[in-house]
MARZA-9035 format. One line per field, with one value per residue (C-alpha): x, y, z; residue number from 0. Coordinates in nm, 2 decimals, decimal comma, padded with zeros to 4 digits. Layout:
xx <- [X	...]
yy <- [Y	...]
zz <- [Z	...]
num <- [NUM	...]
// end
This chain:
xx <- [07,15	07,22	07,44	07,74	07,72	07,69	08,00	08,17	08,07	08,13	08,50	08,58	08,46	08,68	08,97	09,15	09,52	09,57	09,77	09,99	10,09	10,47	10,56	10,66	10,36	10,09	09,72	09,61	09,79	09,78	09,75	09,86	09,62	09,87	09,90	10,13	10,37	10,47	10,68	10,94	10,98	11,07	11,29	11,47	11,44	11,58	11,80	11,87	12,26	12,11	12,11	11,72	11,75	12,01	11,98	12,29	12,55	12,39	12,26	12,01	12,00	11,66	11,73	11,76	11,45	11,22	11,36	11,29	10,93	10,88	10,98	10,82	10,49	10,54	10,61	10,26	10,11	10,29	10,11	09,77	09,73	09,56	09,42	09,25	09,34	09,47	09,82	09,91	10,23	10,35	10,67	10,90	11,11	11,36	11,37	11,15	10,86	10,95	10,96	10,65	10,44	10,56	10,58	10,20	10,07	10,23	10,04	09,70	09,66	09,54	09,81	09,67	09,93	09,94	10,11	10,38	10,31	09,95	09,85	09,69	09,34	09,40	09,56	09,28	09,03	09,25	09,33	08,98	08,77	09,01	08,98	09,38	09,45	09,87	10,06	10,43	10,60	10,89	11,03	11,03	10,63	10,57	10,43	10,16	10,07	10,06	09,85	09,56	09,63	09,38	09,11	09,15	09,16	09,55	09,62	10,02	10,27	10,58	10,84	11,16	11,42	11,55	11,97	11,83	11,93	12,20	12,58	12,74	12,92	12,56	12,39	12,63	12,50	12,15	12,06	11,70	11,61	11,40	11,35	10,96	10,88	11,21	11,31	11,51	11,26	11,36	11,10	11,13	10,95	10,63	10,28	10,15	10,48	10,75	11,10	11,10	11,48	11,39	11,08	11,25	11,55	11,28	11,10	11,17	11,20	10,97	10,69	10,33	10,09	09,82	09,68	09,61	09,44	09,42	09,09	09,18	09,18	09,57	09,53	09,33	09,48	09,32	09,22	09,04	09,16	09,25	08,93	08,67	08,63	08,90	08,78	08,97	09,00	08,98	09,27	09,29	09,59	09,50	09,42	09,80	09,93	09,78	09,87	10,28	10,22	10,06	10,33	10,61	10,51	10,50	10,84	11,03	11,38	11,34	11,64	11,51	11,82	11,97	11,81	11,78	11,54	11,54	11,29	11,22	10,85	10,71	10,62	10,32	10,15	09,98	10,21	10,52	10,42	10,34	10,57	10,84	10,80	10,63	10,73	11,10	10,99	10,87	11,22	11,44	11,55	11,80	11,60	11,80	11,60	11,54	11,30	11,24	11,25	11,62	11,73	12,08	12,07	11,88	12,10	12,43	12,24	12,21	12,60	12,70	12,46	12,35	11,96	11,83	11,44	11,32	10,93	10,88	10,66	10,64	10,73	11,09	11,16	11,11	11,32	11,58	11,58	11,62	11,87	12,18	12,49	12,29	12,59	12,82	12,60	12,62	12,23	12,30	12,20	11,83	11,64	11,27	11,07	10,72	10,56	10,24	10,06	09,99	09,98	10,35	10,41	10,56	10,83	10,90	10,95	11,18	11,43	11,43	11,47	11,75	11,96	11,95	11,91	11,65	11,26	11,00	10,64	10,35	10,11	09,81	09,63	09,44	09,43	09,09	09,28	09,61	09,69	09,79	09,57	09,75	10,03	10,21	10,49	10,81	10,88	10,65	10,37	10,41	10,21	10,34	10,07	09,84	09,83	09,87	09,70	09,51	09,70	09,64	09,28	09,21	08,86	08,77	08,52	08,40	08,09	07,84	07,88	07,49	07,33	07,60	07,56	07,88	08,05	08,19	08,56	08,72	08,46	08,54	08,35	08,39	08,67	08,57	08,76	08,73	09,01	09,17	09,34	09,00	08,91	08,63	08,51	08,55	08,60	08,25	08,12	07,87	07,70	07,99	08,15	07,78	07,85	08,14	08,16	07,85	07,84	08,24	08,32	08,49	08,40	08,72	08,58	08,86	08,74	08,93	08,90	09,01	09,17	09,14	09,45	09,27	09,54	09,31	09,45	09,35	09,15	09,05	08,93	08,60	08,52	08,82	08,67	08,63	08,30	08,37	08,13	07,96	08,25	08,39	08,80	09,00	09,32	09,56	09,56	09,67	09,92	10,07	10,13	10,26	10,54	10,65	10,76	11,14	11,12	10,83	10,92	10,59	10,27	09,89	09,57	09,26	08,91	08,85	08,48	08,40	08,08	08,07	08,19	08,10	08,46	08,78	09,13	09,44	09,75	10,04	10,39	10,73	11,02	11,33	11,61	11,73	11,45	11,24	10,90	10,57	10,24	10,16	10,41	10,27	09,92	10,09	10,20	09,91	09,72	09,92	09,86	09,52	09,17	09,11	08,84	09,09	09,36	09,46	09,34	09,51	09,89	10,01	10,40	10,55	10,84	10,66	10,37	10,18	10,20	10,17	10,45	10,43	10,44	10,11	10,06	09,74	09,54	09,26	09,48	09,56	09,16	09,14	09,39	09,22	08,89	09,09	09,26	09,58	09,77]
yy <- [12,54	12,47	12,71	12,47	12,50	12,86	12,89	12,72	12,94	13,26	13,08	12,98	13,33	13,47	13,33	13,21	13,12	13,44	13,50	13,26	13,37	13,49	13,81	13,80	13,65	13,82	13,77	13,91	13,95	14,13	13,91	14,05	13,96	13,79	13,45	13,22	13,26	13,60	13,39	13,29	13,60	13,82	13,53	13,57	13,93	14,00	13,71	13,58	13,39	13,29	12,87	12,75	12,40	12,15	11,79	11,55	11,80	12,06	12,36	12,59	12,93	13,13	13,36	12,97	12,83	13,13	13,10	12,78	12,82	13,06	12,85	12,57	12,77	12,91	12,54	12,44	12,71	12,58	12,23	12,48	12,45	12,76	12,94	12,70	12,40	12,08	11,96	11,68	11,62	11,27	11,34	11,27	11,58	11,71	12,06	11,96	11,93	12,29	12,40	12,26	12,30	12,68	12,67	12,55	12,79	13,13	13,04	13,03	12,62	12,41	12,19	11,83	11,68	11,27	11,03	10,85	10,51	10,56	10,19	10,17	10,20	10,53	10,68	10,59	10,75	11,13	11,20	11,12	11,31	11,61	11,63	11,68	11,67	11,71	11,53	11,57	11,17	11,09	10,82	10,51	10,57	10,60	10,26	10,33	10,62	10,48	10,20	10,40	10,70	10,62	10,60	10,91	11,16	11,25	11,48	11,50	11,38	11,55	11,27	11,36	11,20	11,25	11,26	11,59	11,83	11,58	11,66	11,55	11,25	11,10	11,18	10,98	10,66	10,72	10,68	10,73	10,38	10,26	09,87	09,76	09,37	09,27	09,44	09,75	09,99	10,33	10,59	10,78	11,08	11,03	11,18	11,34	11,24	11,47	11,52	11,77	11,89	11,94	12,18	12,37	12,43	12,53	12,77	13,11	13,20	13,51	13,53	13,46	13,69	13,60	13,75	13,51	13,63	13,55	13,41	13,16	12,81	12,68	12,35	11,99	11,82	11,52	11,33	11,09	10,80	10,59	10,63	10,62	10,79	11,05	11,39	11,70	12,03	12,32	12,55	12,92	13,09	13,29	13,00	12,87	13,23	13,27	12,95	13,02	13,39	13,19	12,97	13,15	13,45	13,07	13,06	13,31	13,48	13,36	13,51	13,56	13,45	13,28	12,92	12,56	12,34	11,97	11,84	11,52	11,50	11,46	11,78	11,62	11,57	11,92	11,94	11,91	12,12	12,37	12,38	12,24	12,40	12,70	12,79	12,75	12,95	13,21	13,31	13,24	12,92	12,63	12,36	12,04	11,78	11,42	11,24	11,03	10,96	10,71	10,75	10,72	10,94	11,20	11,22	11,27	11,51	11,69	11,63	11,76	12,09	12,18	12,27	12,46	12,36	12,01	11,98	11,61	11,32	11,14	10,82	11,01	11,12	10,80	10,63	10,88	10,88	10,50	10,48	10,25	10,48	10,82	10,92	10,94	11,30	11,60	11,73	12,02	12,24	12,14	12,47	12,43	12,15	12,14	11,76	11,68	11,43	11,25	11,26	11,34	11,10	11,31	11,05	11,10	11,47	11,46	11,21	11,43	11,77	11,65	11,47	11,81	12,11	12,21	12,25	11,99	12,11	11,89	12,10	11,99	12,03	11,86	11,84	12,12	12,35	12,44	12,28	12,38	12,52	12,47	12,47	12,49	12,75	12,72	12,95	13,03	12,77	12,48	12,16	11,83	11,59	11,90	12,03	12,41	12,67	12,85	13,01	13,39	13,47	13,09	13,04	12,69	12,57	12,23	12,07	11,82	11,55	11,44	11,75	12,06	12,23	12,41	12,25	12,35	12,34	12,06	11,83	11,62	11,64	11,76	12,03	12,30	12,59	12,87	13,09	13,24	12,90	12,67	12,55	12,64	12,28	11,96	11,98	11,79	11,72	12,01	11,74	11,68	12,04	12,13	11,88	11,96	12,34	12,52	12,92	12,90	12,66	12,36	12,05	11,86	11,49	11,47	11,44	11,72	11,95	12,31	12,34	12,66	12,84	12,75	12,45	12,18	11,82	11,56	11,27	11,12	11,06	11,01	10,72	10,58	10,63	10,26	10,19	09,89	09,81	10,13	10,30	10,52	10,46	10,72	10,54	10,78	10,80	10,38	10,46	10,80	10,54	10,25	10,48	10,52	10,21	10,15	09,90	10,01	10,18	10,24	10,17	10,12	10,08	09,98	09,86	09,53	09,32	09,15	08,96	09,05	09,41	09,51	09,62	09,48	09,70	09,59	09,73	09,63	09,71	09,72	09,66	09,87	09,66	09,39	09,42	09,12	09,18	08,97	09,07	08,99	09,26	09,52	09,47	09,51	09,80	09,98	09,85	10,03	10,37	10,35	10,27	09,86	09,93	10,10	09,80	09,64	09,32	09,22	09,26	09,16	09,23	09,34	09,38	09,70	09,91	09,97	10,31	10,59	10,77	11,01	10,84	10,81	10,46	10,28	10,14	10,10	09,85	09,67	09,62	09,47	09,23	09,15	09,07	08,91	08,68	08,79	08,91]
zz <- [10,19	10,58	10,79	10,71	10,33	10,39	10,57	10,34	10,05	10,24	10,31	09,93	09,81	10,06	09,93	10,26	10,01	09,94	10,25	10,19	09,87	09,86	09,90	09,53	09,38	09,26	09,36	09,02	08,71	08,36	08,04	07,74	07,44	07,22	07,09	07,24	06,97	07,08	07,35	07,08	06,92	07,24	07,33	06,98	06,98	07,33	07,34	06,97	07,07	07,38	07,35	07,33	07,29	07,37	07,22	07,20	07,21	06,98	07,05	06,86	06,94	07,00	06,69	06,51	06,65	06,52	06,22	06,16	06,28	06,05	05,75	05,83	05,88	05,49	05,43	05,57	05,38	05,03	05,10	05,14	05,56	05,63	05,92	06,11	06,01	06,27	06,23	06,42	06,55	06,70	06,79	07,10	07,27	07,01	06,85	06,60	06,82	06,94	06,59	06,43	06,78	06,74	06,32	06,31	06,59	06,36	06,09	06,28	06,26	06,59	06,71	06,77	07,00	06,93	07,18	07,00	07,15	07,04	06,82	06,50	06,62	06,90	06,64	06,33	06,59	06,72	06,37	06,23	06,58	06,49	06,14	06,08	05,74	05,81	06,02	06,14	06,25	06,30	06,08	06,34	06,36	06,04	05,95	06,14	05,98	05,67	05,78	05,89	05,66	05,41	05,67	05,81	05,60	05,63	05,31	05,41	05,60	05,68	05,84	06,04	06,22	06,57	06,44	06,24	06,51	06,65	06,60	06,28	06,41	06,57	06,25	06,08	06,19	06,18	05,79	05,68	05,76	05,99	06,11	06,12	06,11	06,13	05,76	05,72	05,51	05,30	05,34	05,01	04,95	04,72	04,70	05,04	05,20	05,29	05,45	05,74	05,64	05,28	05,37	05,57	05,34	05,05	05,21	05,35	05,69	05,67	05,90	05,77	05,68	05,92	06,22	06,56	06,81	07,15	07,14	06,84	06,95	06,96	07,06	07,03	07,39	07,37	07,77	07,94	07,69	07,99	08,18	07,84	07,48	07,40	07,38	07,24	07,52	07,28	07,45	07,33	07,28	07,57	07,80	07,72	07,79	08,10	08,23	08,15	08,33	08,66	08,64	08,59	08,86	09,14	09,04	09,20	09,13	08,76	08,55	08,18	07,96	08,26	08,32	08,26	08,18	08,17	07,95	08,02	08,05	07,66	07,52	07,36	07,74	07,84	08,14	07,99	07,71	07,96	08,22	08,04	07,64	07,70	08,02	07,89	07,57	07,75	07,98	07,72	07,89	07,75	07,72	07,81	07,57	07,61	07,38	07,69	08,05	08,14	08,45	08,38	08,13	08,34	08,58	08,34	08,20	08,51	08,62	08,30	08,20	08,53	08,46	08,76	08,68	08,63	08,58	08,64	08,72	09,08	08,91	08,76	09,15	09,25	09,00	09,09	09,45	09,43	09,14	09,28	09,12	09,25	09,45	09,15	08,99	09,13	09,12	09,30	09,02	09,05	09,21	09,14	09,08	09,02	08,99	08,82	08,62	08,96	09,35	09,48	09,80	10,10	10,12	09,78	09,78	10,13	09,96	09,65	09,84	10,08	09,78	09,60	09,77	09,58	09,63	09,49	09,53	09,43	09,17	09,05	08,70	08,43	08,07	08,06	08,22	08,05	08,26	08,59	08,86	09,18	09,35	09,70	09,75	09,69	10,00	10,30	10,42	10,20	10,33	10,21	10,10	10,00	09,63	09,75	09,72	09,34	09,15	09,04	08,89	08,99	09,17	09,34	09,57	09,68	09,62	09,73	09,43	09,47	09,51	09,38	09,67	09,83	10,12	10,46	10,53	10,56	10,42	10,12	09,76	09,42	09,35	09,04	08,92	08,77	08,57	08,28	08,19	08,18	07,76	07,56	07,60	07,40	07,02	06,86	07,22	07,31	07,56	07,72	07,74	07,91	08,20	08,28	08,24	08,43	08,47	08,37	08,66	08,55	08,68	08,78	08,88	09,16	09,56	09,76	10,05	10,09	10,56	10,71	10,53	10,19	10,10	09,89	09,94	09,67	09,82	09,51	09,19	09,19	09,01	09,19	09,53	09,74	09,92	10,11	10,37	10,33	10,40	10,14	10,12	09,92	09,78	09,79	10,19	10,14	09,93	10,13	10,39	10,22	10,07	10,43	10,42	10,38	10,16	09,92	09,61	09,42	09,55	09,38	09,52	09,37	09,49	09,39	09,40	09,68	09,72	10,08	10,13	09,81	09,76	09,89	09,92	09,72	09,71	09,40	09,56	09,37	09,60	09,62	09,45	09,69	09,93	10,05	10,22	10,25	10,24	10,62	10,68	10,49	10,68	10,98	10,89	10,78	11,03	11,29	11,08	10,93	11,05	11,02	10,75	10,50	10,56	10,24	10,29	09,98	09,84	09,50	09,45	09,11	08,90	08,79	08,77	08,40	08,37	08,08	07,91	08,11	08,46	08,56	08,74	08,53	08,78	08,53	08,35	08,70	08,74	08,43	08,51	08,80	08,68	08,43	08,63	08,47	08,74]
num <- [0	1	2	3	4	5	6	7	8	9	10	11	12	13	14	15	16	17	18	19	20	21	22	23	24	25	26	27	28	29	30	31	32	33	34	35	36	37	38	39	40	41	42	43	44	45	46	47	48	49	50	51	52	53	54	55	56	57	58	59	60	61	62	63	64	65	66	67	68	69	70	71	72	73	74	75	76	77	78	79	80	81	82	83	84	85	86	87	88	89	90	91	92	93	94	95	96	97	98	99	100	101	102	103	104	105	106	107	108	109	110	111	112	113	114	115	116	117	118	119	120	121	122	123	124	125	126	127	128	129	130	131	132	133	134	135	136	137	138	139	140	141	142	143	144	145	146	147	148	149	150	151	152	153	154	155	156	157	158	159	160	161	162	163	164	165	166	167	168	169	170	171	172	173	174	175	176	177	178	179	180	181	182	183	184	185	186	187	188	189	190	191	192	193	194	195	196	197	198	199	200	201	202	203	204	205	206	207	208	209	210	211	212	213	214	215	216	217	218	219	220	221	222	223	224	225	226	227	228	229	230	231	232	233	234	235	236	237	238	239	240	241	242	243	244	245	246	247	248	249	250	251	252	253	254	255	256	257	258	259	260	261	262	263	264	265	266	267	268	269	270	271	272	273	274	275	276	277	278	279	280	281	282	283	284	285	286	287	288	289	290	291	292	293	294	295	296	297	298	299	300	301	302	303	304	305	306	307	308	309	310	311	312	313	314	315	316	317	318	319	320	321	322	323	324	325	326	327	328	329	330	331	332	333	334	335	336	337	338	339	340	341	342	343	344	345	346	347	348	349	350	351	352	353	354	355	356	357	358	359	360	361	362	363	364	365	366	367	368	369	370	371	372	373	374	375	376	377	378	379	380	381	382	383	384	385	386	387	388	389	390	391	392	393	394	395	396	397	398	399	400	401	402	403	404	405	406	407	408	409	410	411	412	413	414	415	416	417	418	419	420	421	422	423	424	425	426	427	428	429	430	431	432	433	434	435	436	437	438	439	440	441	442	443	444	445	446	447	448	449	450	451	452	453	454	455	456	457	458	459	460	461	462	463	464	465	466	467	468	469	470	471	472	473	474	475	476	477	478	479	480	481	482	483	484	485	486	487	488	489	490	491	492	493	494	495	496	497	498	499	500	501	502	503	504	505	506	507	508	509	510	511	512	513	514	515	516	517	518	519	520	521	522	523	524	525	526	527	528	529	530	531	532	533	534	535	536	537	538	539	540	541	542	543	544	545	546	547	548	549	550	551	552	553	554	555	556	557	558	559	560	561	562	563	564	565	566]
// end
């Protein structure tokens, strides 16, 4: 190891961030062995009228929601689910999600969280790789279901409806019906197929006689679908635990009983069911529920309940920053946000911050560790464009990608962490878990650097990483500077092939609304901020970007149109 590497293992073991934690935050906290379950019942115990979930205009209380966890975990056990077992649910945000999610875990099952837009053939392969044998849809989805049940394995399937938990008057016009090739279809209850209402009514909300432990896997949270073969993190109870006490001690003056959260990020995405579910569970907090992302209807819902956290997406800033009636809400409510799933542009985060009031921090995370790992302050030294600093009990250093070997400050390779939050590994991948977790130090895959007050900064994914003419380009140092352009809305850079360079750069724009630009413009631009080998020397303008449910732009999807030709 030269003298360089050493100083750069002697810095990362001294822990530089620590300094600029709060004064509030703690640099190492207790965990209490319990299972993540224990979150709901102190909520309902300490605050059993307090509201817990709002949806529509209707309200559950906490005392309501562990009650209905409880029966439906006796009704999983009536349909033999035991300790154990996976039970999928694919399900937007609404209470039932919260209840089966919390109904499943008190009986001891793994939770196997299933995107809702997932097609026949994603789905065929999660619910066959995890071995669920019950599944909880909701009744739009539930073709799909049935077309791939019977090669999968699927024993039950419990179907529910989103006007369930709506007020009286909504649920009036939502029959159990759904549309599905054009035909209106009845789902009527037969073998293996059940109504979520009708469980819960039938069973009896005691708890179950089974003990969880901390150490019992919780969850199935399946990653890296967009990028290769899906693969299940095995998350503990206590790696979901931990994560909510890091999380909640970054957050500051939190009133247990007394906040607001806006749940628009999907539940069934680790960070929203994180920092949005659990972390809401956990502090007795109204959750404000959306069963998806509209911007109009985000920002009523702010006007009108006043949330005072909202854990979000860049992508949701950006469509609210830009939204042409934004002046008509009052978003002064909005206190802390914390923004994952994907690099937050500084741009992004000053336009959010100055039409609220409020803070917006970028965090960072990933699916294998609970998922969060960093974050900047929301008071003290906070440095835009970086992803903060660890959180408590979280080790991280930087490494040489070629050879593992630790690098000196400031230089640029492999980020891996260490802490109470990282998994067990991947569910029926031992080869795969063994790459990727060595000596307890997860192997992240993203290029970073750690500066002299221990703030890491993101460069890049590493398989996203450009090497045009030798020279390796990190795309998100583009695109931090094409957001400070007044007309840019979203921005997208990949690497394209180029039979002289090797690789070429390409930036995808989306204009705000009403804006006119060309791409001679844009190169100008850039070229007046960024060294000439990292200049887009191509520009492709868009309607829109393709993106995941939860936000995150797919620039995997925009090279394959390329090499397509399909732009």
């Amino acid at each position: 190891m030269t003298n360089g590497q050493s100083a750069g293992g002697a810095t990362y073991a001294g822990k530089p961030w620590l300094k600029h934690y709060p004064p509030q935050v703690s640099c190492n906290l207790e965990y209490p062995h319990v299972p993540v379950t224990r979150f709901l019942e102190k909520a309902a115990r300490e605050f059993p009228d307090s509201p817990g979930t709002e949806f529509f205009g209707a309200r559950l209380t906490y005392l309501d929601l562990l009650t209905k966890a409880r029966k439906f975990a006796r009704a999983l056990a009536g349909l033999g689910v035991e300790k154990g077992d996976r039970v999928a649910l694919m399900l937007p945000n609404c209470p039932q999600a919260v209840i089966s999610y919390y109904g499943a875990l008190l009986l001891g099952a793994v939770v196997v969280q299933v995107n809702p837009l997932y097609v026949e053939r994603e789905l065929e392969f999660q619910l066959r790789d995890s071995g669920a044998r019950t599944l909880v849809v909701l009744d739009l989805l539930y073709p799909r279901v049935e077309a791939v049940g019977g090669r999968t394995g699927l024993k039950d399937v419990i179907v529910t409806c989103l006007h369930d938990y709506m007020p009286l008057p909504l649920r009036l016009l939502f029959p159990l019906k759904l549309r599905w090739d054009k035909k209106t279809v009845a789902i009527r209850p037969k073998a293996g197929v059940y109504f979520f209402q009708a469980l819960l009514r039938e069973a009896e909300p005691l708890p179950p006689q089974v003990e969880v432990k901390a150490t019992d896997l919780a969850l199935l949270q399946y990653t890296g679908g967009t990028t290769g073969v899906a693969k299940g993190a095995m998350l503990t109870h206590r790696n979901l635990v931990a994560n909510v006490y890091q999380i909640r001690d970054w957050m500051l003056d939190v009133r247990a009983g007394g906040e607001k959260m806006l749940c628009a990020i999907p539940f069934f995405h680790v960070y929203g069911m994180t920092v949005g579910m659990n972390l809401a569970v956990s502090i007795a907090a109204e959750m404000i529920i959306l069963p998806k992302f509209e911007v109009e209807r985000v920002l009523k819902a702010i006007n009108k309940h006043k949330p005072t956290f909202f854990p979000g997406a860049p992508t949701m800033y950006v469509a609210l920053n830009t939204f042409p009636g934004l002046g008509k809400y009052d978003l002064s409510s909005i206190r802390s946000c914390i923004s994952g799933s994907a690099p937050l542009p500084v741009e992004v985060q000053e336009t959010f911050e100055r039409i609220t009031g409020g803070k917006l921090v970028e965090g960072y995370g990933l699916t294998e560790a609970s998922p969060v790992t960093h974050c900047n302050p929301l008071t003290g030294l906070r440095k835009n464009g970086s992803i903060g600093v660890p959180l408590a009990d979280t080790e991280c250093k930087i490494l040489d990608p070629a050879s593992g070997e630790e690098l000196p400050l400031g230089e640029a390779g492999e980020l891996v962490v260490k802490g109470p939050q990282v998994m067990l590994g991947y569910w029926g991948r031992p080869g795969e878990s063994s790459a990727c977790l060595r000596d307890g130090w997860l192997f992240t895959g993203d290029i970073a650097r750690m500066d002299e007050d221990g703030y890491f900064q993101i460069v890049d994914r590493k398989k996203d990483v450009i090497i045009a003419g030798g020279f390796n380009i990190y795309p998100r140092e583009i695109e931090e500077v094409l957001y400070q352009h007044p007309k840019i809305k979203e921005a997208a850079v990949i690497g394209v092939p180029d039979p002289y360079r090797g690789e070429t750069v390409k930036a995808f724009l989306v204009l705000k609304p009403d804006e006119q630009c060309g791409a001679e413009e844009i190169i100008r631009f850039c070229r007046a901020r960024l060294a000439t080998f990292k200049v887009p020397r191509l520009v492709e303008f868009r309607q829109e970007l393709p993106k995941s449910i939860i936000g995150k732009v797919l620039k995997r999807q925009l090279l394959e149109l390329e090499q397509s030709g399909k732009n």
